[in-house]
Each structure stands twice: as structure tokens, then as C-alpha cells.
N, C-alpha and C positions, 0 to 999 in steps of 0.2 A: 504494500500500500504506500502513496508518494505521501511527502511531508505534506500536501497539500490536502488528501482527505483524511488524514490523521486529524489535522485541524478543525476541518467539516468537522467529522462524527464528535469530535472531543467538546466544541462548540454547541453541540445538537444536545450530547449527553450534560452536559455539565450538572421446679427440678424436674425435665423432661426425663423419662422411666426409659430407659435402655430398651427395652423389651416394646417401644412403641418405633422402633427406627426399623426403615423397611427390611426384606429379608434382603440377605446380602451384604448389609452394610459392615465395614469392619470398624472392630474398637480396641483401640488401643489407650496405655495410664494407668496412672495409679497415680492415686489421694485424691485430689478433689477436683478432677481434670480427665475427660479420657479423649482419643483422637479417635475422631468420626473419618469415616470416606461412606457415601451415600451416591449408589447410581445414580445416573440420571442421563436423558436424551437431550441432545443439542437441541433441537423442539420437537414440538408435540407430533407425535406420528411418526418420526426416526427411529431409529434404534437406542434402545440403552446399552450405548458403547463407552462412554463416559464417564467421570466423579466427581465429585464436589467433595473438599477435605475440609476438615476444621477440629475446634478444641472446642468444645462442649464442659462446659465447670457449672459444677454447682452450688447454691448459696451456702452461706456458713451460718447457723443456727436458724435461724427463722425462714420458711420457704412461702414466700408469695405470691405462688402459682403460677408465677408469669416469666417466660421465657424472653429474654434480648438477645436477639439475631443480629449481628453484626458485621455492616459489610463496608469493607477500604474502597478506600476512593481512588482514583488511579495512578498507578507507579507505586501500590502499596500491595499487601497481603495478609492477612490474618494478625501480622505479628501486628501492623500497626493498634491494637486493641490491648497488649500485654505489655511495650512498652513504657517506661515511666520518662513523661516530661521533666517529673522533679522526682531524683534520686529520692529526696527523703521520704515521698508520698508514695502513693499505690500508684498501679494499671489504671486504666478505667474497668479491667474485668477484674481486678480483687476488689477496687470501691463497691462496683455493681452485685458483688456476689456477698459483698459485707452489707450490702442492705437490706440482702434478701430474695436476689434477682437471680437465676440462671443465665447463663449466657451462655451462645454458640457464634463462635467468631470462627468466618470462612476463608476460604480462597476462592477469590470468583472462579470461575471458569479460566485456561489460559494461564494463572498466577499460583505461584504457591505451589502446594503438594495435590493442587487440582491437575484433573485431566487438562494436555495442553495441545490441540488438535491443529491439522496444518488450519492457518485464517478460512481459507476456501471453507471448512466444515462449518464454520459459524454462520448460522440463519439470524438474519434480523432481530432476530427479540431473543437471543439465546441468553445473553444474559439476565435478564430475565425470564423465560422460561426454565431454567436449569435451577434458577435460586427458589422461582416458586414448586420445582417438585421437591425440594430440601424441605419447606416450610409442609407438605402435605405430609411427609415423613413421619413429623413430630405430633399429628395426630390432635386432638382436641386443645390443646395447652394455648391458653391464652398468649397471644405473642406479638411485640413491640420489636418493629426493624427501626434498628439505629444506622445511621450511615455516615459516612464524611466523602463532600464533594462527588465525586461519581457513583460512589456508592447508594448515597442520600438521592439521588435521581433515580437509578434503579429502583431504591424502596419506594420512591413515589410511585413512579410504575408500575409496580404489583399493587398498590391500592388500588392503581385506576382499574387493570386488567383482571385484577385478583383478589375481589375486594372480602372473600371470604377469609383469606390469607392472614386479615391483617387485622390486629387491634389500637393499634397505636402505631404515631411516626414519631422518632426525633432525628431530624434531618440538620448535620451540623455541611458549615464550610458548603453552604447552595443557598442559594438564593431567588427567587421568581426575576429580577432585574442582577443578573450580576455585570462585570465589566467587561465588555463585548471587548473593546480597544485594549484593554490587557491580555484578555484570551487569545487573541490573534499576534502578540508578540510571545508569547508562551509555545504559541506554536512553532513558532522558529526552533524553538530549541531543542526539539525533538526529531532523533534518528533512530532507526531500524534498530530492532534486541541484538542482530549480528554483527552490530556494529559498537555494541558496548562494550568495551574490555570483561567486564562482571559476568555478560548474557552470554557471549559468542559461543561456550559451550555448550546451550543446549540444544542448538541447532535450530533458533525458531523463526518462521519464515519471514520474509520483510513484509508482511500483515502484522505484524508485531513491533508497536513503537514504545519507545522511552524516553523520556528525556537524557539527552548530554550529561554526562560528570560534572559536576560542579556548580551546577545553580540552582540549587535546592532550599538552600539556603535563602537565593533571592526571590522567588515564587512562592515560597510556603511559610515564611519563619516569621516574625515578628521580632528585630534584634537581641535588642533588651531582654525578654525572659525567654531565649531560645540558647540554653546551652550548648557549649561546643561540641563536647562530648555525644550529645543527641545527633547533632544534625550529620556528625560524623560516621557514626553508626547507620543515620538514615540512608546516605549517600552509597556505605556500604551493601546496601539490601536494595538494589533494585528489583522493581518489577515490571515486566512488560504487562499489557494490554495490545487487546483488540475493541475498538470500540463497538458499540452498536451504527450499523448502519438503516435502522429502521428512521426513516423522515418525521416520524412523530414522534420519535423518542424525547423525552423529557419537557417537553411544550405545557409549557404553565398554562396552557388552553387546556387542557384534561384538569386541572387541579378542582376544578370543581364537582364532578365527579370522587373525590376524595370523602368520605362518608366518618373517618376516623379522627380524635385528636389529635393534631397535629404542634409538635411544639420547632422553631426555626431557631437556628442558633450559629450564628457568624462571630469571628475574632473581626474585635474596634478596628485592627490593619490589615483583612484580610484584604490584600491586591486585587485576589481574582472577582472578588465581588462585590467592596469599597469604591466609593469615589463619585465625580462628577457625574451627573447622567446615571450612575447605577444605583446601587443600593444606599440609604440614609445608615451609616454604622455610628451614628452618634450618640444612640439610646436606644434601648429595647424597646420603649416605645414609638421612635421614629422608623425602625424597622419594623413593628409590628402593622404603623399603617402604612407602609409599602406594599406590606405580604397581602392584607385583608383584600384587596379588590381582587385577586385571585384564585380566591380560593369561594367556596360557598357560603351567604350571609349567616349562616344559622350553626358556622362550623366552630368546635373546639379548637380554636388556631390561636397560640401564643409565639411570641420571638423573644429572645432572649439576643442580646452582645456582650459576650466578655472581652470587658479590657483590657488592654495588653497583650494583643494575642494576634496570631496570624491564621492562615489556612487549614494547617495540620493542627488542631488546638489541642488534642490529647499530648502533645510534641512539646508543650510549653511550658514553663514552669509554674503557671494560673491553671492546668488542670484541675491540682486538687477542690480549688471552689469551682469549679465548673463542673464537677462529679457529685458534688453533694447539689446543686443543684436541678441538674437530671433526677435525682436521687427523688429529689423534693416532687420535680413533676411528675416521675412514673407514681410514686406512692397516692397522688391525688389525683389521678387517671385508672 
């Protein structure tokens, strides 16, 4: 795929019981964590040739019935959820499981210890199709998909297409107005996974982009509380993607079709979606009426900005109040 529809699509996109995961699936772990891989068909009516992998943890003392499905946003995988912004704080999936949450954090399709198929195999909506036969997997359990930046599009998506899927969104790092004139410099910086020193050995075909070595830091970080240490490690764990090439994919014209509470949550400096023309990140209320004319009048829609914060906000060192506050909305959802 040329740097030029990388851009297109990237722009277009922008305690569950063991015993309920389908037959097939393998588990692997021990203590309070096990690793899932769960078939699944590139879409509906393919074959199950495929996987979708992740860590499945469950809460620590009190259990809330309610499953967080967590999905990275692009150039990331699973790990971005176990990660710690600030060494001395938790994950967002120890906070999440310390308040009583399960959580199942994936690899999309294409990333991670997911199936990673030549680009030609990916249909339209496979990224979401693949995630919502994970979600069917898990069976009755009330369940909240958390996302960051691509990921957060995706979960919007299965509301609109799969609206049985879903109990709740919290969509950080997206926006219904993000910054059009940023995303399109963003895109420059992205070349083929065989071209990355990190990717080149796993042979994946040029439908598979990443960004460049070294500007990770300038697209996602927010200076000030973006430790070195972190963003070093970031740089070290690339992930490729394929995007969706479906034309409707992530069109804030669906959003009203969204039937769920929905909470929006952007970093005060996030680039991609901050600024003139784009999104208001100067208060959670100025964001909130951004979001409103979007979405349906009668809907659970709150937005939340943490200050001091950039794109990747689990990556920051404001995590920890930004996980008690999640914390705060699932509990009253």
C-alpha cells in the first residue's frame, strides 16, 4: 500500500469464566492473568483461518460483573494497556482490575501475537469484524470497549454495526473534529513494516505501514510528563497496521446510531486532535459541546480533558488521575 492510502485509510479511521470462550481457544498464565488466542474469520462468511490474542486479568477482590475490552490504537498492541506512564503508579489494567473490572486487552488483527495475514486477506471491516467475534466469545458479560485513537474508532464501530456487543464506550485520544492538517503531516512519516529496522523480520507485506524511528515522541507525547524512559521503550515496540479500507469507516455520521454511554477523553496537547479548526481541549466542558451535536440528543455522552497530557495518555505521567477517573465513570454506568 503507497504512503499515500496509508494516509487515506489512517485519516478515514482515526470476571469472564474460562469455560464461556469459544471451543478452540487456547489459555495460557498463571495468577491473575491468562493468555487468550480466540479464532476468528477475517469476515463474516470466510473461513476461521485466523486469531485474535490477548491477556485476559481478572479483578482483585470485589468483581463487578463487567468486562473492559481493550483495544490500541495504531503503531501499538496489547502491551500499550500494561504499560506504566509513571513508574511509581499502576497499568491502566492493574488500576482497572483494582477496582473491580476484568479486563481483556488484544492485538488487533495484523499486530501483536495476533494472526498477521498477507494485507490482500483483509476485507473492509475486518477489523472490526474479527474484534466483534472476540466480544461474542465472552458470552453474556456485560462489556465496556475502551480504546485509544484507532482503536476508540473501531469501538465506535461495533456500537454502530454491533450494537448488541456493547455496553458502554470510553473512547480516549479521538475525537468527532480532530486535526485534519496534522493528520496529513503525520502521514508523511510513515513507511512500509519492511522497511523498519525493528519489523523487517517478519516479512510483512508493504500493506503494512508504521511510522519512521524517531518521532514518537513528537506525535504522541506531551513533553513535560512524558518520561524518557517510556517513550524509549515505546519506540522500541513497534507495531505495524493495516488500516480499514471501508469509506465509512469511523464517520461521526453513524454516531448517532450509538444507543450506549459514551464517555470522550482527549490529552489538553493532544496534536492529533487539539487546535485551531479542531477540537476545543481547553475544558471538559468545551469538549463536551463539541462532541454533543454528534452524537444522539437523549444520549449518555460525557468528555472528559486531562491536562498535561498528549495522545498516548496511558504513556504519561497524569495517568494515575486519569484511571481513577475512568474508574469513577464505569462505577456510575
Amino acid at each position: 500500500m503507497s504512503r499515500t492510502k496509508w494516509l487515506t485509510a489512517g485519516i478515514a479511521a482515526m470476571g469472564l469464566v474460562l469455560s464461556g470462550v469459544v471451543p478452540g481457544t487456547a489459555v495460557a498464565g498463571t495468577g491473575g492473568c491468562k493468555e487468550l488466542e480466540i479464532p476468528v474469520a477475517m469476515s463474516a462468511g470466510r473461513p476461521v483461518d485466523a486469531k485474535i490474542s490477548g491477556t485476559w486479568c481478572r479483578p482483585r477482590g470485589r468483581d463487578r460483573g463487567v468486562l473492559q475490552v481493550l483495544i490500541a490504537g495504531g503503531g501499538y498492541d496489547r502491551n500499550y494497556w500494561s504499560w506504566r506512564g509513571d513508574p511509581r503508579g499502576p497499568s491502566y489494567v492493574e488500576a482497572m482490575n483494582r477496582a473491580g473490572y476484568a479486563t481483556f486487552a488484544l492485538d488487533r488483527i495484523g499486530t501483536g501475537k495476533s494472526s498477521a495475514p498477507p494485507s490482500s486477506a483483509f476485507a473492509p471491516d475486518s477489523q472490526v469484524s474479527t474484534i466483534h467475534q472476540v466480544l461474542r466469545a465472552f458470552g453474556e458479560r456485560r462489556i465496556v470497549l475502551v480504546g485509544n485513537s484507532l482503536g476508540s474508532t473501531i469501538s465506535r464501530m461495533i456500537a454502530v454495526h454491533h450494537p448488541e456487543d456493547v455496553d458502554g464506550l470510553i473512547l480516549t485520544g479521538e475525537s468527532s473534529t480532530p486535526n485534519w492538517p496534522v493528520f496529513e503531516q503525520l502521514g508523511a512519516d510513515y513507511i512500509t513494516a519492511a522497511q523498519h529496522p525493528l519489523l523487517a523480520g517478519r516479512g510483512l507485506d508493504d500493506g503494512y505501514g508504521v511510522l519512521r524511528p524517531g518521532v514518537r515522541r513528537k506525535w504522541f507525547y506531551w513533553g513535560p510528563t512524558a518520561a524518557d524512559h517510556v517513550v524509549a521503550r515505546d519506540e522500541a515496540n513497534p507495531e505495524p497496521d493495516v488500516y480499514p479500507s471501508d469509506p465509512e469507516f469511523g464517520s461521526v455520521l453513524l454516531n448517532r446510531k450509538i444507543k450506549v454511554p459514551v464517555l470522550v477523553v482527549v490529552g489538553e496537547h493532544d496534536r492529533l486532535i487539539c487546535g485551531q479548526g479542531a477540537s476545543d481541549c481547553s475544558s471538559s466542558a468545551a469538549l463536551l459541546a463539541g462532541e454533543r451535536p454528534y452524537y444522539a440528543p437523549a444520549l449518555d455522552l460525557q468528555a472528559l480533558v486531562v491536562p498535561d497530557t498528549g495522545h498516548v495518555l496511558n504513556l504519561h505521567r497524569t495517568a494515575l488521575v486519569l484511571y481513577r477517573q475512568l474508574a469513577r465513570w464505569a462505577d456510575q454506568h
